[in-house]
C-alpha positions in Angstrom: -2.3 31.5 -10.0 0.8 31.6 -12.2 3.3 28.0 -11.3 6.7 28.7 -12.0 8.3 25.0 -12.3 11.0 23.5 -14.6 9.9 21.6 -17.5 6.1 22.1 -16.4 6.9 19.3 -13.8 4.8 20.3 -10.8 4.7 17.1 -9.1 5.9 16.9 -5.2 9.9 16.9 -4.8 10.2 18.9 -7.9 11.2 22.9 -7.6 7.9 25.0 -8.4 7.3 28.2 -7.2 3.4 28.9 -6.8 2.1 32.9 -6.4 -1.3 33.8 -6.1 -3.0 37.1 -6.0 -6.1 37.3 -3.5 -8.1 40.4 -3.1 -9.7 40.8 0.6 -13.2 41.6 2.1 -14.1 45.1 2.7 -15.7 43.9 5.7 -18.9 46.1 5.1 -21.4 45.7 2.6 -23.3 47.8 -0.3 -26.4 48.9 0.3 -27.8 45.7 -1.3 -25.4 43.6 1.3 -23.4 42.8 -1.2 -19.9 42.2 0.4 -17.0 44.9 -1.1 -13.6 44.1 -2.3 -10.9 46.6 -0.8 -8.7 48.1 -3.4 -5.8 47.0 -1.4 -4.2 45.2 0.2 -4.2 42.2 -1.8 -2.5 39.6 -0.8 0.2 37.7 -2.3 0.8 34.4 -1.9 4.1 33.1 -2.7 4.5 29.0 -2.2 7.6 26.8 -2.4 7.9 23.3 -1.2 10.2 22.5 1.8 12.9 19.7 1.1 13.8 18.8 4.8 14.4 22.0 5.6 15.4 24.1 2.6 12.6 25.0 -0.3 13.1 23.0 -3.1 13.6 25.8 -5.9 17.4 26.8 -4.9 18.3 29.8 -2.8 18.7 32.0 -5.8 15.6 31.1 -7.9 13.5 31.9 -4.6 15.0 35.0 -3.7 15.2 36.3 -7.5 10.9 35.3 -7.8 10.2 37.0 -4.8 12.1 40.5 -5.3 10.0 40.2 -8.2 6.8 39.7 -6.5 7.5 42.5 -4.2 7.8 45.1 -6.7 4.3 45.4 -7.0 3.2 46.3 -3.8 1.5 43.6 -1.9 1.1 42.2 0.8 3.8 38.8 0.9 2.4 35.8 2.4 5.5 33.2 2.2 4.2 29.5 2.4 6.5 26.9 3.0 4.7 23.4 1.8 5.6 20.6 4.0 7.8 18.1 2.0 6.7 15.6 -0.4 3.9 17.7 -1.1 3.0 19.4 -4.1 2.9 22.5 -4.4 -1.4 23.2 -5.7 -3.8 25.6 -4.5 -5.2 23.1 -1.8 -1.7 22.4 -0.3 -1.7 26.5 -0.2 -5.2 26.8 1.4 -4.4 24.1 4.0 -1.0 26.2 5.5 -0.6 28.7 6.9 1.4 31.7 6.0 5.3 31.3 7.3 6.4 34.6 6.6 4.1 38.2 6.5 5.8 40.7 4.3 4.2 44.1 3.6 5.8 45.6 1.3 3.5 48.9 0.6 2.4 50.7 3.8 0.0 52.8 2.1 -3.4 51.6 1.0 -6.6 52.8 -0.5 -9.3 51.8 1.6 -12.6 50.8 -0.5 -14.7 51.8 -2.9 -18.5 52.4 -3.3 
C-alpha cells in the first residue's frame, strides 16, 4: 500500500490518497491444490475520502494520482471512503468499489 497524504497526516478529514496493488485468484489450483495467482489483472485500488460529496484531496491532486496509476495497466477500482473516515486498509476492505476502470484489455492468463 503506498498513502499519499500531506505532512504524513492520515487522520480522517485530512486529503490522503491510498492505492493498493492486489493480485487475483487463478481460480484453479496446482497439482498440489495450491491456489494460482493470475499474471494479470491485478487490481488497483485507488482510495480517497469523501468530504460531503467531493473527495477530500482537491480535484487536481486526484485526477493527477490517478493518470498516474493508470499508466501501468491495471485494473482501477476507485473507492470513495465515506466522510470522517480515514482512509486505512480496513476502511478500503469494508467498501466497495465506486468506480471499475480497466485500463489494459489484454491480459496473460496464468501460469504453471
Amino acid at each position: 500500500m503506498l498513502f499519499l497524504s500531506d505532512g504524513g497526516t492520515e487522520t480522517a478529514g485530512n486529503p490522503v490518497i491510498a492505492i493498493r496493488i492486489k493480485a487475483q485468484d487463478a481460480i484453479s489450483k496446482d497439482i498440489f491444490g495450491n491456489a494460482l495467482v493470475a499474471f494479470g489483472p491485478h487490481d488497483l485500488e485507488f482510495a480517497y475520502e469523501l468530504d460531503g460529496t467531493e473527495g477530500e484531496p482537491s480535484r487536481k491532486d486526484l485526477s493527477i494520482a490517478l493518470l498516474e496509476c493508470s499508466k501501468i495497466g491495471m485494473r482501477i477500482l476507485i473507492k470513495e471512503i465515506t466522510d470522517a473516515t480515514a482512509v486505512s486498509a480496513t476502511s478500503m476492505d469494508a467498501e466497495a468499489a465506486d468506480l471499475t476502470l480497466d485500463v489494459e484489455t489484454q491480459w496473460p492468463n496464468k501460469g504453471i
